[in-house]
VOVEX-271039 format. One record per residue (C-alpha): z, y, x; residue in three letters. Coordinates in steps of 0.001 Angstrom, whole numbers, padded with zeros to 6 digits, always signed. Layout:
BEGIN
ZYXALA
...
//
This chain:
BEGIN
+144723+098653+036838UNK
+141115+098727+037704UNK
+141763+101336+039791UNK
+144378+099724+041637UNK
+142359+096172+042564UNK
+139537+098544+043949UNK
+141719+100160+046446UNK
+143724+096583+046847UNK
+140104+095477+047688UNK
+139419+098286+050008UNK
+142693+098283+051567UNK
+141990+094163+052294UNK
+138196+095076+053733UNK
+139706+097450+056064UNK
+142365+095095+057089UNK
+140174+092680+057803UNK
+137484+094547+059749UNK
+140289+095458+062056UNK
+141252+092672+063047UNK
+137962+091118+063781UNK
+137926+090690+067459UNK
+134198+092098+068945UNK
+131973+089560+070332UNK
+131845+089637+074126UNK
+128031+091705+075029UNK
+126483+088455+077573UNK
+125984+089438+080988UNK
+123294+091691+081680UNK
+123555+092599+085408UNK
+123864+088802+087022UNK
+123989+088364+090639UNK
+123616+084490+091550UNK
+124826+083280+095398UNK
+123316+079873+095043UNK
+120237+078785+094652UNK
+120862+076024+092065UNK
+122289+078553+089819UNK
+119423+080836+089856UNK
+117237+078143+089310UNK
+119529+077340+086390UNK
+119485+081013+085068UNK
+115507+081034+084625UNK
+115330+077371+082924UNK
+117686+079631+080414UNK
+115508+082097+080510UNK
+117835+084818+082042UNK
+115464+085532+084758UNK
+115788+089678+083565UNK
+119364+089671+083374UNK
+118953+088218+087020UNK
+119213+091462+089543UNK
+119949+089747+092536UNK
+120461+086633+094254UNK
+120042+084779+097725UNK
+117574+085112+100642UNK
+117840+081036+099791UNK
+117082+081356+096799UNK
+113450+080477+096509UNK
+112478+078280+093281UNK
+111189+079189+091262UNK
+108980+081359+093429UNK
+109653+084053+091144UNK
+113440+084298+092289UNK
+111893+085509+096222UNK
+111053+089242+094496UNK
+114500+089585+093416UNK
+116291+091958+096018UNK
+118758+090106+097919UNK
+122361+090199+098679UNK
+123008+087888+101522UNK
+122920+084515+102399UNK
+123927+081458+100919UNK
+127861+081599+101821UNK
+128377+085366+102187UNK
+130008+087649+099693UNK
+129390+091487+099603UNK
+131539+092682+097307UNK
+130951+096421+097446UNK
+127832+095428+096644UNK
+128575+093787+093468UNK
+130613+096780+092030UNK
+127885+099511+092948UNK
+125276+097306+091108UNK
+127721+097252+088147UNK
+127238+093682+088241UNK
+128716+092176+085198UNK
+128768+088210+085727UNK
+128491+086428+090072UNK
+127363+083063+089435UNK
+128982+080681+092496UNK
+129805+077153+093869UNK
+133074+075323+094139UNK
+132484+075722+097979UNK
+132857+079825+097311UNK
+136446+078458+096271UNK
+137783+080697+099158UNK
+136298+083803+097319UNK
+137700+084144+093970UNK
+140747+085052+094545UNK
+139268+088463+095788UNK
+136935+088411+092519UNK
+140024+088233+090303UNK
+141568+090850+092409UNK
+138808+093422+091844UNK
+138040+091646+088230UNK
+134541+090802+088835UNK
+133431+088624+085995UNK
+132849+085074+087361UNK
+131237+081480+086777UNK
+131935+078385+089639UNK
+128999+076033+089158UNK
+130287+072659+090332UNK
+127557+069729+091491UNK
+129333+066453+093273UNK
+127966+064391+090750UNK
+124529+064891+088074UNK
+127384+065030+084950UNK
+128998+068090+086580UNK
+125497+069382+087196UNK
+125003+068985+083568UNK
+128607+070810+082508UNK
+127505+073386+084625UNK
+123926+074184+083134UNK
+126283+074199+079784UNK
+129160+076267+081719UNK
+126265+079280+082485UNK
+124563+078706+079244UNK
+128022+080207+077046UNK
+128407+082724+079903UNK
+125188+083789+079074UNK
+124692+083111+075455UNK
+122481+080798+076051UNK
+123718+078087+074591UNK
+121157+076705+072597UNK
+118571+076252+075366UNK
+121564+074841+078050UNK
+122032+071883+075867UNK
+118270+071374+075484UNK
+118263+071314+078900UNK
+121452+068510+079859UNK
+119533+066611+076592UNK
+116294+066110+078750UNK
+118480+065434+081709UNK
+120220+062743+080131UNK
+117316+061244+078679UNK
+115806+060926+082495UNK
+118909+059164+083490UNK
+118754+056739+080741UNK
+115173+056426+081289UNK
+115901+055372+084897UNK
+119105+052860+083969UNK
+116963+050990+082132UNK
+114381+050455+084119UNK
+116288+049798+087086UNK
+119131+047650+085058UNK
+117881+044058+085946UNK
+116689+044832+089215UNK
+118412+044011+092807UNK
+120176+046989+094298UNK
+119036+047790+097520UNK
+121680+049129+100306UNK
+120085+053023+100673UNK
+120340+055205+104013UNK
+119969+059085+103096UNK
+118569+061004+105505UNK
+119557+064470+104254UNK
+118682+066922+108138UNK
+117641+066116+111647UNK
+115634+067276+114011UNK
+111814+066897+114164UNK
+111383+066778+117779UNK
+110334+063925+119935UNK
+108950+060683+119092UNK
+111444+059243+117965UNK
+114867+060191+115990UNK
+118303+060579+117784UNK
+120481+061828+116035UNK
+120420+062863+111560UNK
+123119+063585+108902UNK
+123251+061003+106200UNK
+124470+061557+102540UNK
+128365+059777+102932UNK
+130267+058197+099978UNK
+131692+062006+099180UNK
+128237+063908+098202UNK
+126431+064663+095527UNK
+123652+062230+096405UNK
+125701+059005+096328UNK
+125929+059502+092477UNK
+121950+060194+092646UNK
+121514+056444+094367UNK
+124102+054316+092342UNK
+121743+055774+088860UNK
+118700+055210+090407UNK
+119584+051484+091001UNK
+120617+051388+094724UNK
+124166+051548+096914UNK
+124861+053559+099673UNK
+124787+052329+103071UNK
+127344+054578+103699UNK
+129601+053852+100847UNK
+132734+053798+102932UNK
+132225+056855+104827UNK
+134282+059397+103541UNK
+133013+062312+105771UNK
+130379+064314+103210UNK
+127638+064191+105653UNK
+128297+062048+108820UNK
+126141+062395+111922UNK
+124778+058856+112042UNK
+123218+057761+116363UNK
+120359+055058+116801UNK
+123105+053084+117519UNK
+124609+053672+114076UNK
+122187+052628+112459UNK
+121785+049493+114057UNK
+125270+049177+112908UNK
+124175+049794+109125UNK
+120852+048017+108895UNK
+120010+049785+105487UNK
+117312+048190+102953UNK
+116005+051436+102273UNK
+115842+054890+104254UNK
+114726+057885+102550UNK
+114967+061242+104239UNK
+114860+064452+102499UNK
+112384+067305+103542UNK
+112141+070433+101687UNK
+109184+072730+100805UNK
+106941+073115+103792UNK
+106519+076467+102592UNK
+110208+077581+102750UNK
+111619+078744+105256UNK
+114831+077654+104696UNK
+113799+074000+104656UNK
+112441+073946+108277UNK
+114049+072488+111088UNK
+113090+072944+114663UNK
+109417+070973+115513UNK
+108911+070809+111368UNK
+105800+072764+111883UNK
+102595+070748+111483UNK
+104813+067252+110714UNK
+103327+064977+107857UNK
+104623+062672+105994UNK
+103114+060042+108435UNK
+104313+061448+111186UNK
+107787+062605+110010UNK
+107917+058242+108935UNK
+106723+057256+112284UNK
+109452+058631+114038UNK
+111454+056064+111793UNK
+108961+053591+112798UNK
+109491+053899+116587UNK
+113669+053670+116686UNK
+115585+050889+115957UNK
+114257+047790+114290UNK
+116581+047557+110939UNK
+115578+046177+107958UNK
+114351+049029+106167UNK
+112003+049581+109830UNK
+110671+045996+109476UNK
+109993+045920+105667UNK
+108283+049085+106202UNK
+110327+050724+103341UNK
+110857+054192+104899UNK
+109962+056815+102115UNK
+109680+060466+102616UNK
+110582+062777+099677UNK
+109445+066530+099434UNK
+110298+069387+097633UNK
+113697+071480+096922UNK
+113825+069346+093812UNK
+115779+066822+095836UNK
+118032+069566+097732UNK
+119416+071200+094778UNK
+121285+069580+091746UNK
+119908+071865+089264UNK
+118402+071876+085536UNK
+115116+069169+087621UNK
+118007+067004+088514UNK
+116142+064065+085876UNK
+112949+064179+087338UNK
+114759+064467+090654UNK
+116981+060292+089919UNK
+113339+059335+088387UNK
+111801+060316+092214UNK
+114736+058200+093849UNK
+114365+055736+091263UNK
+110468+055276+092177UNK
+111319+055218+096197UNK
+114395+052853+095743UNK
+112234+050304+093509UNK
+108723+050592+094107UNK
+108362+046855+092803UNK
+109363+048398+089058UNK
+106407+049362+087014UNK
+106879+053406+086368UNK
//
């Protein structure tokens, strides 16, 4: 009898270990094709798993030695099978390019960013692909704490109608033509948290090209315009070289005379930190937050 419960016992330990399913090995060979999602990969700390990424993918400054595969929106896939690459990290405007990554079975993860929540399911989408878990949700936790640092601060104050200057030209004395952040992009979810309301709220093109004239049209409270790192690049736009801040606000000075002109409430924010909804997306609404409501005390 004794005899017969060991090898019932046995039999049962066999069973079982044979139908326990293998954990999945995390991805060791990552190749990341945007430059939010690399940032996102070293704020998990998979900076070695990282072999290659973007020629735009510069923050941190670390992520420029990493060899490179391409620009932002190309995708060499010969490339990814000779590197053995075992997870491509993309955006929901690759969209066009996964059906050829199913085809060939390249192990994929679509980071999606039109709003700071799906930033935050996406720091927690990479953070299982990568068994990283643990430090992902540390990550949305300080995000979240950011934006409800920033609601209430900004909850009993007026909300100011915002003009985003997201890329224009740096030439002349004066500015013709710029894009503007419409109702559609990621950035009108960045003004509505940090207490403001898009100028453009009806404006369903993503990034309209706004005249002089259209802006006279507008007459926004605020204007902020985006520039990124001096030092990149990527960030420059013809006559950027040598602009300051001053100067880069003076051309806003010298157009049109709309509110935000005569109030002198023209702000210029630097850094990628603004230009990519990644794991400094909080400290990114806190910057708005500060340039939308300089009155508050921060």
């Amino acid at each position: 009898m004794k005899i017969l419960k060991n090898c019932l016992y046995i039999l049962f330990i066999l069973i079982f270990t044979f139908f326990i399913v293998p954990a999945e090995a995390a991805p060791k060979r990552i190749i990341s094709l945007t430059p939010a999602g690399t940032e996102i990969l070293y704020a998990l700390g998979q900076e070695k798993n990282l072999i290659a990424n973007t020629t735009f993918c510069d923050y941190p400054p670390e992520a420029q030695k990493k060899p490179k595969v391409g620009g932002f929106a190309s995708m060499n896939y010969e490339y990814f099978i000779s590197k053995k690459a075992d997870l491509i990290v993309i955006q929901d405007l690759h969209a066009q390019f996964i059906p050829q990554l199913e085809k060939l079975k390249i192990p994929f993860v679509t980071l999606r960013q039109e709003t700071i929540e799906e930033v935050c399911d996406s720091i927690m989408t990479l953070g299982k692909a990568t068994d990283s878990e643990k430090r992902a949700k540390e990550l949305v936790t300080s995000i979240e704490k950011d934006i409800e640092y920033v609601s209430e601060k900004v909850k009993n104050s007026p909300r100011p109608k915002i003009l985003l200057c997201i890329s224009r030209e740096f030439t002349g004395d004066k500015i013709n033509i710029f894009f503007a952040a419409g109702n559609a992009s990621f950035y009108n979810d960045m003004i509505k948290k940090g207490g403001g309301v898009n100028a453009l709220k009806k404006q369903k093109i993503t990034y309209p090209q706004i005249s002089q004239e259209g802006l006279m049209m507008i007459n926004p409270d605020v204007i902020i315009e985006l520039i990124g790192d001096i030092d990149s690049g990527h960030s420059l736009t013809k006559g950027f070289a040598g602009m300051t801040n001053d100067l880069l606000k003076q051309q806003w000075l010298n157009g049109v005379q709309v509110k935000a002109v005569r109030d002198n409430h023209v702000h210029i924010l630097n850094g990628s930190i603004y230009l990519r909804p990644g794991p400094r997306v909080g400290q990114a609404l806190i910057g708005f937050a500060r340039a939308l409501h300089p009155e508050i005390n921060w």
